[in-house]
Every structure is written in structure tokens, then in C-alpha cells.
C-alpha positions in Angstrom: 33.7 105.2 -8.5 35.3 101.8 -8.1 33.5 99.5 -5.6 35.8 97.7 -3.3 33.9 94.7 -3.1 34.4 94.2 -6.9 38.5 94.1 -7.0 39.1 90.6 -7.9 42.1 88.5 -8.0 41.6 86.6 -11.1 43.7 84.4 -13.0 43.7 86.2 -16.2 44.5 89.8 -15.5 47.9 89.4 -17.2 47.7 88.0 -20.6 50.1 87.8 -22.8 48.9 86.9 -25.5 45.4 86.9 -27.2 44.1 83.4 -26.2 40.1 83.8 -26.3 39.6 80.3 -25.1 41.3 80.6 -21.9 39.7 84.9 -22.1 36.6 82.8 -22.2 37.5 80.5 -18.9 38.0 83.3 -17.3 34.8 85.2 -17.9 33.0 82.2 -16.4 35.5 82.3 -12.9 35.0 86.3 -13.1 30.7 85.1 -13.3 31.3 83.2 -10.4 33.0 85.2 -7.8 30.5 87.7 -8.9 27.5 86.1 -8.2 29.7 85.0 -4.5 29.8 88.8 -3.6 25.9 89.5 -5.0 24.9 86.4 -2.8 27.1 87.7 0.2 25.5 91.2 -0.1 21.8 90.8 -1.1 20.7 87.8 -0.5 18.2 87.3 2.9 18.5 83.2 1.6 22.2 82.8 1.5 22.8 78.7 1.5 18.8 78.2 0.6 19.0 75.0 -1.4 16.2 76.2 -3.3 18.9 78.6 -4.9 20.7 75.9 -6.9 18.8 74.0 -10.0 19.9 70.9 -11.2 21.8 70.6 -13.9 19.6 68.1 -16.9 21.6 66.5 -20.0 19.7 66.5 -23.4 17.8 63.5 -23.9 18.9 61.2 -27.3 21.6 64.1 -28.1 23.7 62.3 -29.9 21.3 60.9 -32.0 20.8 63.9 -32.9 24.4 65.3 -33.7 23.1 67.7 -30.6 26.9 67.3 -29.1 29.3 69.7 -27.1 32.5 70.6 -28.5 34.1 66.8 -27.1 31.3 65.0 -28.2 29.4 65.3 -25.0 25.3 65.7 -24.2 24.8 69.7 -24.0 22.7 70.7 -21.1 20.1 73.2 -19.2 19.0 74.0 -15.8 15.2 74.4 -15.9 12.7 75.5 -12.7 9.2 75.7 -12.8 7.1 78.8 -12.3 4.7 79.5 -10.2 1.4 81.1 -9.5 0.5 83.8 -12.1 3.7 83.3 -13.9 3.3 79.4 -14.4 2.7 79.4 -18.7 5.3 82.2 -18.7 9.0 81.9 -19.6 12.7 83.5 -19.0 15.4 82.0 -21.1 18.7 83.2 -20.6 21.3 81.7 -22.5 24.8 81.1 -20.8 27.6 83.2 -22.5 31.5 82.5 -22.5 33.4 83.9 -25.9 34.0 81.8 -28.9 36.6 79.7 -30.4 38.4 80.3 -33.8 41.5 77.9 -34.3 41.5 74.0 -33.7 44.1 74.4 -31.2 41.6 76.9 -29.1 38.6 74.7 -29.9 40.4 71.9 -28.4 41.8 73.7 -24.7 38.1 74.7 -24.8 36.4 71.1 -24.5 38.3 70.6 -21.6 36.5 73.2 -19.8 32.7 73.3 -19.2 32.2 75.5 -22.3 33.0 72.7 -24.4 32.2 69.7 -22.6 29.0 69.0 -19.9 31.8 66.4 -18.3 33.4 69.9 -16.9 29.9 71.1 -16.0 28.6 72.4 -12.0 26.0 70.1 -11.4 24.0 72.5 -9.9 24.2 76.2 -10.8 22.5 79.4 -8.5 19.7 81.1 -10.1 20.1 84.5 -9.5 19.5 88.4 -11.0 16.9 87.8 -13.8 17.2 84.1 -13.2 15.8 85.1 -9.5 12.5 83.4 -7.8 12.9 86.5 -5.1 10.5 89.1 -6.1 12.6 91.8 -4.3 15.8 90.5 -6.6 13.3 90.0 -9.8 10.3 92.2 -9.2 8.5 91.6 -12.7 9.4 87.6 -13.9 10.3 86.1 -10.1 7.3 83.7 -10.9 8.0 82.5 -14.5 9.6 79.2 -15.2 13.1 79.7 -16.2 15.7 78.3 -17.8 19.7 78.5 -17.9 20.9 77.6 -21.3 24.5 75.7 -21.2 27.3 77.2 -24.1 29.6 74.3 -24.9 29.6 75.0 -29.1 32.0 77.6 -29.1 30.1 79.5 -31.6 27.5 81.2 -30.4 25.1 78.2 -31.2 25.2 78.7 -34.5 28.1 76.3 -36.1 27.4 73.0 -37.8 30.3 71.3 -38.9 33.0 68.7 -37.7 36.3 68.6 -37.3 36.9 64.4 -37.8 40.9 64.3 -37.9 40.3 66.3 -33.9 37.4 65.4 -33.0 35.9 68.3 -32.5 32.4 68.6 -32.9 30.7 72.3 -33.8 27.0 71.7 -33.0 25.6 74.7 -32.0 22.5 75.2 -34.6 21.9 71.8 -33.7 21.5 71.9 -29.7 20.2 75.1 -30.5 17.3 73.6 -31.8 17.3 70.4 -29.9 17.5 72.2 -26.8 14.1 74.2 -27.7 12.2 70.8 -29.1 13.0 69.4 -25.1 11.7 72.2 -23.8 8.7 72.7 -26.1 7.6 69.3 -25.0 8.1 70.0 -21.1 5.5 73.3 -21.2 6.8 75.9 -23.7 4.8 75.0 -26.3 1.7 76.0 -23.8 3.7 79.6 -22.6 1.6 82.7 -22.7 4.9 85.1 -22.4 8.3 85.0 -23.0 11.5 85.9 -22.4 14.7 84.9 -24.1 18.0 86.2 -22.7 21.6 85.7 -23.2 25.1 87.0 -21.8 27.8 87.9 -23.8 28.4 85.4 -26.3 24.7 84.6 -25.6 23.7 87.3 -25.6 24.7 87.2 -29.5 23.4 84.0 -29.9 20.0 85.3 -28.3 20.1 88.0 -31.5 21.1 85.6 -34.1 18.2 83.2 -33.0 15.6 85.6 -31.5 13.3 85.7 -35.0 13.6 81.7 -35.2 12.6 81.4 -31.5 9.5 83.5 -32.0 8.0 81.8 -34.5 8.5 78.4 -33.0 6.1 79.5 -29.9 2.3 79.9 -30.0 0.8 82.6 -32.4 -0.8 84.8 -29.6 2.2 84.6 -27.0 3.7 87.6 -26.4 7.6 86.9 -27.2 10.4 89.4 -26.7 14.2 89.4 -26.9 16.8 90.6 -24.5 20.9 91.1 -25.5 23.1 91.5 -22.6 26.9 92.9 -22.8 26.4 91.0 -26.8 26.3 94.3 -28.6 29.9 93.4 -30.0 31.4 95.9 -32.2 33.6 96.0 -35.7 36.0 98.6 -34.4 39.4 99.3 -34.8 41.9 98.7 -31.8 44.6 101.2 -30.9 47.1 100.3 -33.8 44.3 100.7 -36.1 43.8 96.6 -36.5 40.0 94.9 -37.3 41.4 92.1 -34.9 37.8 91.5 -34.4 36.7 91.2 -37.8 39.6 88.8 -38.1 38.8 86.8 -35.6 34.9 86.2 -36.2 36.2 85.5 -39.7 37.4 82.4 -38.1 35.6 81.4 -36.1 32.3 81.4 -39.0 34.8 79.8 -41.5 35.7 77.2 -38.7 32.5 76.1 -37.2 30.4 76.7 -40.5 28.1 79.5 -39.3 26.7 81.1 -42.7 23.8 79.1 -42.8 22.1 80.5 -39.1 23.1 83.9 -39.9 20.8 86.4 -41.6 19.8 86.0 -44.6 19.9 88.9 -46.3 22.8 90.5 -44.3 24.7 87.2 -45.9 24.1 88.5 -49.5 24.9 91.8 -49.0 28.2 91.1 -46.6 29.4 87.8 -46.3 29.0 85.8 -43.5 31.9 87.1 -41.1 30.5 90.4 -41.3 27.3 89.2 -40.2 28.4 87.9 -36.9 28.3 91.6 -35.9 24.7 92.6 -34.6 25.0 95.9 -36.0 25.0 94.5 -39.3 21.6 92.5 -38.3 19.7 94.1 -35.8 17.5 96.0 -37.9 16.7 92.9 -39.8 15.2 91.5 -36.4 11.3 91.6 -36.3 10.9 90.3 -33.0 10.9 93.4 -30.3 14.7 93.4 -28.5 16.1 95.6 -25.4 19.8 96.0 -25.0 21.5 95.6 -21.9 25.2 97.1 -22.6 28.0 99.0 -20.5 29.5 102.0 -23.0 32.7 101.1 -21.4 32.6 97.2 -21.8 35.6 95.6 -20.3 35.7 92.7 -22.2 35.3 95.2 -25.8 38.2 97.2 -24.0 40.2 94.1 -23.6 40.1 92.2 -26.4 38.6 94.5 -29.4 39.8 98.3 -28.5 43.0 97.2 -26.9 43.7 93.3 -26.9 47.3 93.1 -25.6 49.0 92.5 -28.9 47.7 96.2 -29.9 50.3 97.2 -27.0 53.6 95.8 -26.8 54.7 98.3 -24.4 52.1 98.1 -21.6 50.8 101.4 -22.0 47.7 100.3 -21.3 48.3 97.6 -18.9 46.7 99.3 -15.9 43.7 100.8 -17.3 42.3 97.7 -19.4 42.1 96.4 -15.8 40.8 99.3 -14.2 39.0 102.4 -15.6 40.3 104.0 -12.7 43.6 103.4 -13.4 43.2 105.2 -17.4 45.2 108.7 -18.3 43.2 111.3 -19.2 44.2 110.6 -22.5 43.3 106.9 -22.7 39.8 107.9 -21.2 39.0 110.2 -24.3 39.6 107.1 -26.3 37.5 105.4 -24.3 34.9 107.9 -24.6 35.3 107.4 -28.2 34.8 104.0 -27.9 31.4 105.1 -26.2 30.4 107.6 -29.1 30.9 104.3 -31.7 28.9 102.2 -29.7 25.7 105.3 -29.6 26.6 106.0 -32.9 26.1 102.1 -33.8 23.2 102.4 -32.3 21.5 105.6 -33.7 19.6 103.4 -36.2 18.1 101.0 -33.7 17.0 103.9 -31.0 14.3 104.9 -33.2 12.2 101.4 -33.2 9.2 102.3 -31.4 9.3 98.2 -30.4 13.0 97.8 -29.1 14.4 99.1 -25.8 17.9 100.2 -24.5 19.7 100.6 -21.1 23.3 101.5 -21.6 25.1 103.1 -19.0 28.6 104.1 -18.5 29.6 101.3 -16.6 33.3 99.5 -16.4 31.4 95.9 -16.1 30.6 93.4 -18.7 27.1 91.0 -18.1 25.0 92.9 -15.6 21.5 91.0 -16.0 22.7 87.5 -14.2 23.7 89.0 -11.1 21.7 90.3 -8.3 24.0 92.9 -7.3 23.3 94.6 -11.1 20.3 93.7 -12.0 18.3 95.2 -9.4 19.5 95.4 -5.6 19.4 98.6 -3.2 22.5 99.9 -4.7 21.8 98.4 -8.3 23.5 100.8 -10.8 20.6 103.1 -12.1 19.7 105.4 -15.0 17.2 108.0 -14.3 16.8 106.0 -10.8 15.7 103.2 -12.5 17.2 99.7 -12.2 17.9 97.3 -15.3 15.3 95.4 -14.2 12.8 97.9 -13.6 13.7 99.5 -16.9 13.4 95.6 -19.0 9.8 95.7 -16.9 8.5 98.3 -18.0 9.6 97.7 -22.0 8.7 94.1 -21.7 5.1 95.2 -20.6 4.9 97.9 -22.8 4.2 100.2 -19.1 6.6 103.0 -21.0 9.3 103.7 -24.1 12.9 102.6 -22.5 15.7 104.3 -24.4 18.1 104.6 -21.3 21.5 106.3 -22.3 23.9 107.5 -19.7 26.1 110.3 -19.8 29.9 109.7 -19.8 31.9 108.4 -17.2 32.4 108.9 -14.2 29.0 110.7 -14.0 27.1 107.4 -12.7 28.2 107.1 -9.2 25.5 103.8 -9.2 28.3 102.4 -11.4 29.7 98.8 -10.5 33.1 99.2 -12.1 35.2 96.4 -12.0 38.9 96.9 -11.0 41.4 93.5 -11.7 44.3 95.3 -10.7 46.3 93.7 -7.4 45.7 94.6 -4.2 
């Protein structure tokens, strides 16, 4: 069932036409009203200055070639732990879609994912980010750190555009990003978390082998994927529009070299922007956070709006509500890809899953999803409570959840007007 207090008038309900930069905006306002209604709701510390952590620029970045998109210093929000969970540490890594043409590369760097000019000085810390034990039961005390996107790329590009001025840097303030905070107390941490939404959630599966091994030998280090289980499926005219479009953006930025390895050889590079194509290279233990029905997978890679000139499927991209009977069987296939996908990861005896059967996107940032009262639940366990009990090996977490509409715990969003 839809909740009412998730119908949201935002600016990009009517697209028409594919524009991921601008898709990508509005992800970030759709983030934001979000964590508005979670604060509204669940929150006992509503305008608590605490809340908000200061946004810090990279030191010497452009010494480094460490730049945003416009040339810009990249940046983090970082707050210390505390009391049993002071040498610990949650990463979460911001996420925000990717750019594939020069022309989207360049509407992105006037926004905040391509420039820290555009950036919130101060950002909430909320959902897994959380100092609130009731919000964040098993990492409220651990230092933690929000991750700024502004590479377009899932940090992973490294090239330059000089006739444009575009700058593709991510492998770079990937890695000068980690040296800062290596030298501010990671290299000391006893347990860690890295996390990412969306795009970064991808990026937090491209770089979650790397991370590990730059961290001390006897830390315990895990990796957590939210909503960045992106798939290579056909949309409804029978189109790889995704395939086509990771092509360019790994041809644009110059990816190849921070993808995997051996995945590289066998595929190519675009094909190994895909996690399924990687994830059982990853050595490093992983959980994934997804929703089976993914609104942004429904949007833009099952039915992007070129795939329906006719508006067929106007209404229920924008709510699952909305959907025929007919266009929910396709969703449900859409579902059976994704478990499919996944039948050869369920099996690691060191990785960990919660998908549910959810119409929502990112559900780890946000207290509301993450773990509140009415917290969407598998087997009347939270996300959080089920990452918790993964991340300290308490139980095996391989949380599917039957088709929808069986979860009535379900946050589904609805974009439609009101």
C-alpha cells in the first residue's frame, strides 16, 4: 500500500525525454524531501544542530588532479565517533546517476554533483548515517562519513575533456578522498563499514576490494550496496538502453582501468560496469540493500520514456499503484531477473541480502527506511537490524520478499499529482 506521506510533487515526474543528468538532479531533490518527512516523523531531535555536519573540501586537490566535474575541490562530511565505536567506521558514499555525453556532463557541473560550488554546506546525518541509537541501533557510535559524488562516473573515470573543460576525476578523489581520511583516524579503525546509494552504491562495489586492502590487516571490513544492483535488461521495446548508455559513459570518462580486472578480459569494459558481471569476483564480504521493484530501474532501464511513445506507461512508472494488471506481471518479471541475477551470489556463505518488494529506490540513508517503528520489514526485521546481524556475523541474512503487494511494511513511492 502507498503511504500518503510519500506522494511528492517533484519536478521530474514528466520527462520527456531521457536526460540522466537532470534524472540525476532530481534523485538528489527526491533524497531531500525524503529525509524532510523521515525528520518530520521520527525524529525526537527535529532542528538539533548536532544533526547537520559540516561540509570539508579536500585539502591540495588540485594538486592532485582530485577535481569535480568543473574543476572544483570534491568534498566529505566527516563526524567523530564515540565511546565504544570511536576506531570504528561507516562510509557511505553519496549517489546521484552518471553522465554519458559532454553536453550532460556539462548541465551536470552546474549542480552539486558536479561541482562543490553547488554544494549544502551542511548536510543531516540521518538513517545509517544516524548518531541516535533508536534510528541506528548497531553503528550510532562509529565515526562516519558522507562521501560527495561530483565525477559523474561512479568514481571511477580518469580522463579530461580540455576543449570543455570538463574534468572526469573520479579514481582520483576516490583515492585522495581515502589518503585524507586515512590520515585523520582510518588508518587506526578496528571496523568498518563502506556504503553507497545508487550510483554509490556501484561505486562502493567497484572499489570495495581496493578499500579493504588499504585498511589495517586485522580490521574487520565489510561492504554494503544500496539500490546499486543495476541491471543489463531489456526495456519494453526490447532495447539494452542501459548497456548503451554505460557504454558511454566508460568510453567518455575513461573507466576500464578501475573496473575489474578479469571481468575486463573476458567482457570489455562497458559490460563490466554491471555488478552482476563482477560481484562474484569481490573478495571482500557485501550485503545488498535493493527494492525488486526499483523505481529508478523501472524508469529509466525497464521503461525509460522513449520505450513508450504512447504513454502507456505514464501512470504506473510513477506509481505502482497506478500499474494494470498486465504491466505488474512485467514488473514481476522484472523482479524474477533481478533473483535470478542474483542466484549465484545467494550462495556466498560471507555476503548478505535484503530485497524486498518495495516501489522505493535508496532505503539505507533515511530514517524512515532504515529502521523506524513502521520501517519496512522482512520476517519483522528492519534493514538495519538485518545489516546488524550480517555485519556481526550474529546470523546468515538472505532476506527475499515475496511479490508485491504482499509487504504491507512497504514505503512505495507515488509521483503522481494530487
Amino acid at each position: 500500500m502507498a503511504n500518503p506521506r510519500l506522494r511528492l510533487q517533484l519536478p521530474w515526474r514528466n520527462f520527456s525525454r531521457r536526460d540522466w543528468a537532470i534524472a540525476a538532479f532530481g534523485f538528489t531533490v527526491f533524497i531531500f524531501f525524503l529525509s524532510l518527512i523521515s525528520d518530520s516523523r521520527t525524529s525526537t531531535k527535529t532542528n538539533a544542530p548536532l544533526d547537520f555536519v559540516d561540509l570539508t573540501l579536500l585539502r591540495n586537490a588540485e594538486d592532485q588532479g582530485a577535481v569535480c566535474l568543473d574543476g572544483s575541490a570534491p568534498g566529505y562530511h566527516f563526524r567523530s565517533g564515540f565511546g565504544s565505536g570511536s576506531h570504528n567506521w561507516v562510509l557511505h558514499i553519496e549517489g546521484g546517476g552518471w553522465c554519458n555525453t559532454v553536453s550532460s556532463c556539462l548541465f551536470r557541473k552546474t549542480t552539486a554533483l558536479g561541482s562543490s560550488n553547488y554544494m549544502e554546506r551542511q548536510v543531516r546525518f540521518s538513517g545509517i548515517l544516524s548518531h541516535d541509537s533508536s534510528q541506528n541501533p548497531d553503528f550510532f557510535g562509529w565515526n562516519k562519513v558522507k562521501v560527495r559524488y561530483c565525477d559523474g562516473a561512479s568514481f571511477a573515470g580518469n580522463s579530461q575533456q580540455n576543449e570543455t573543460q570538463l574534468f572526469f576525476r573520479g579514481q582520483r578523489i576516490w583515492k585522495a578522498v581515502m589518503d585524507e581520511l586515512l590520515s585523520i583516524g582510518l588508518s587506526n579503525a578496528k571496523q568498518v563499514l563502506l556504503s553507497g546509494c545508487s550510483a554509490g552504491g556501484l561505486a562502493t562495489l567497484i572499489h570495495c576490494d581496493d578499500f579493504q586492502a588499504i585498511l589495517p590487516k586485522d580490521a574487520t571490513v565489510k561492504c554494503l550496496a544500496d539500490a546499486g544492483f543495476f541491471l543489463d535488461e531489456k526495456d519494453a521495446t526490447g532495447n539494452r538502453r542501459m548497456q548503451s548508455f554505460y557504454r558511454d559513459v566508460v568510453h567518455l570518462q575513461g573507466v576500464a582501468d578501475s573496473l575489474d580486472r578479469d571481468c575486463v578480459e573476458r567482457m570489455g569494459p562497458s559490460q563490466c560496469f554491471f555488478p552482476q558481471e563482477f560481484i562474484k569476483n569481490i573478495k571482500t564480504p557485501v550485503f545488498l540493500v535493493n527494492p525488486a521493484y526499483d523505481f529508478w530501474q523501472i524508469q529509466h532501464v525497464l521503461v525509460p520514456p522513449e520505450s513508450d511513445p504512447s504513454g502507456i506507461w505514464a501512470k504506473c512508472r510513477l506509481s505502482i499503484q497506478k500499474c494494470t494488471p498486465g504491466q505488474i506481471e512485467i514488473l514481476h518479471g522484472f523482479r524474477h531477473s533481478l533473483l535470478k541475477t542474483l542466484s549465484e551470489f545467494q550462495p556466498s556463505k560471507d555476503g548478505g541480502m535484503f530485497i524486498n518488494s518495495c516501489f522505493s529506490h535508496c532505503q539505507t540513508e533515511i530514517t524512515e527506511t532504515w529502521h523506524s517503528p513502521n520501517s519496512p520489514r522482512i520476517n519483522d526485521k528492519t534493514i538495519a537490524e538485518s545489516v546488524g546481524d550480517w555485519y556481526f556475523n550474529r546470523k546468515s541474512v538472505k532476506q527475499i520478499d515475496c511479490p508485491y503487494p504482499c509487504n504491507p511494511s512497504c514505503y512505495n513511492m507515488d509521483f503522481t499529482r494530487r
